[in-house]
C-alpha angles and dihedrals in degrees: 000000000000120000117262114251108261124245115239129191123187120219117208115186104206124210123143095346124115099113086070109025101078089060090041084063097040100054092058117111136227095264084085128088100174144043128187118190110186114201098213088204087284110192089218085059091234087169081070102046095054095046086059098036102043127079100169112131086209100068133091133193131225121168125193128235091207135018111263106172125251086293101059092042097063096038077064092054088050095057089051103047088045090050088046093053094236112161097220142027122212114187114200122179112236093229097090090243091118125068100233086204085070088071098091082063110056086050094049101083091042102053082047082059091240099130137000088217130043126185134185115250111202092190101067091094118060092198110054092047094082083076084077128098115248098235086052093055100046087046097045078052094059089040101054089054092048093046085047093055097034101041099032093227093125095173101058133088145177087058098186088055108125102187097106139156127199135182105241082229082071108034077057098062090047119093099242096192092054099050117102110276095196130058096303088068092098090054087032091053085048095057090046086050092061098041089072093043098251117169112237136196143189123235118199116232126163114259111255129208124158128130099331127116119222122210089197107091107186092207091061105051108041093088085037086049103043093065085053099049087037091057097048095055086059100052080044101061093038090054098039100039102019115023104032105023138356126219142158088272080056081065101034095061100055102032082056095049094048086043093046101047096035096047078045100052095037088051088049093049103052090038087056091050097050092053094059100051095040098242133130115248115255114257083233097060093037088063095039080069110035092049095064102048090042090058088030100064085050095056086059092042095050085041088054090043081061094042092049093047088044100067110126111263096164108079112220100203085093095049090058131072118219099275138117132281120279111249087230092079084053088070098060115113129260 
């Protein structure tokens, strides 16, 4: 028996952007059933607009109250999509950035049951990336580090990409409300993904610039950007090596960092002290030092080589029957 065709529904989360929005509609294709363009409380009323100038039968409505930021906007797509039993959910900026007949492929792996998640990557193609300002390619750089490190997808690049694509299986087993409501949501999406395990892949896509004004400024977000990150691989490692599971890496992590910061400090003490008093520094304590942090750099290398072999490769979206959450993921901290 042959699979039934997925349903897909497109959210579109809508601010300033009615020059764009009505093509954006426009240039997506039959394959999907469902369009949900969130008026994120746009001072231009693009909920409106759309409502008079389009007459697709496809697309629904949802204005905010308040303005929530991109993130919130398309959590609230995703509700609706998930309360509506669509298959597959497609988010595509309004701003006319993203090719909507790109959509077939972010759902292809998905509907191959390759991934639960796909994402665009900008930076497949190394010619096309000269389109790119230069201040965007050196942030996305530092991004995409950060997200490797904070959300534990290694192989996975081009981090502030929001053309993205999710099996509703998936979107379901997220905590929606926690996730970040501003500009971080797409790094932020990456580390709750991995906290339930969900298998994610890059799709390649040309970088697009064209009229369009971005609210999103790289160079001021990177330092916004580094305590968040900061504070995800934390939760990270405490879920997926404390909390969840143990393993050797549990006991790697923090035997390296201890080795590494006490065979440091002692080294910077006694070489302080011999400094002062104009006296070379004994071979013994030379190699006191130098012994720890030697052993301990290889405890957190061998640590990131697990980390790096542990991304999830096995989607779960076909392990999990169409139900709500259980409660027991509710209880997990902040």
């Amino acid at each position: 028996m042959s699979n039934p065709i997925p349903r897909i529904s497109v959210v579109i989360p809508s601010y300033k952007v009615t020059r764009h929005i009505l093509g954006v509609i426009a240039g997506i294709g039959p394959e999907v059933s469902r369009i949900y363009v969130v008026d994120d409380k746009c001072p231009d009323r693009s909920g409106q607009f759309v409502r008079e100038q389009c007459s697709d039968p496809r697309v629904v409505i949802i204005e905010h109250a308040e303005n929530q930021g991109v993130g919130g906007a398309v959590m609230t797509g995703y509700q609706a999509a998930i309360a509506e039993g669509v298959d597959i959910i497609v988010k595509v900026d309004g701003d006319g950035q993203m090719d909507a007949s790109l959509i077939p492929d972010f759902v292809a792996p998905i509907v191959n049951g390759e991934a639960d998640y796909t994402k665009g990557n900008r930076f497949f193609d190394l010619e096309q990336i000269n389109q790119m300002p230069a201040i965007r390619l050196f942030g996305n750089a530092v991004l995409s580090l950060l997200t490797k490190l904070s959300s534990g997808y290694w192989d996975l690049f081009d981090p502030t990409n929001g053309y993205t694509a999710i099996h509703v299986n998936a979107a379901r087993h997220l905590p929606l409300h926690r996730i970040s409501k501003r500009y971080f949501f797409e790094t932020d999406m990456l580390f709750r993904l991995n906290t339930i395990n969900a298998a994610v892949v890059d799709v390649p896509m040309d970088a697009s610039y064209g009229d369009e004004v971005s609210n999103l400024k790289i160079s001021k977000i990177v330092t916004e950007f580094m305590a968040k990150h900061l504070r995800n691989f934390g939760k990270r490692i405490f879920y997926n090596y404390y909390l969840r599971n143990m393993s050797l890496a549990s006991i790697e992590l923090p035997l390296g960092l201890a080795m590494l910061l006490g065979g440091g400090g002692y080294g910077i003490v006694h070489w302080l002290q011999s400094a002062h008093a104009g006296t070379a520094t004994a071979p013994g304590t030379v190699m006191l030092s130098a012994l720890p942090v030697l052993m301990g750099m290889q405890l957190i290398l061998a640590f990131l080589a697990h980390d790096i072999a542990s991304v999830p490769r096995r989607p779960i979206h076909r392990m999990t029957r169409a139900r709500a959450k259980a409660p027991a993921r509710a209880t997990l901290p902040e």
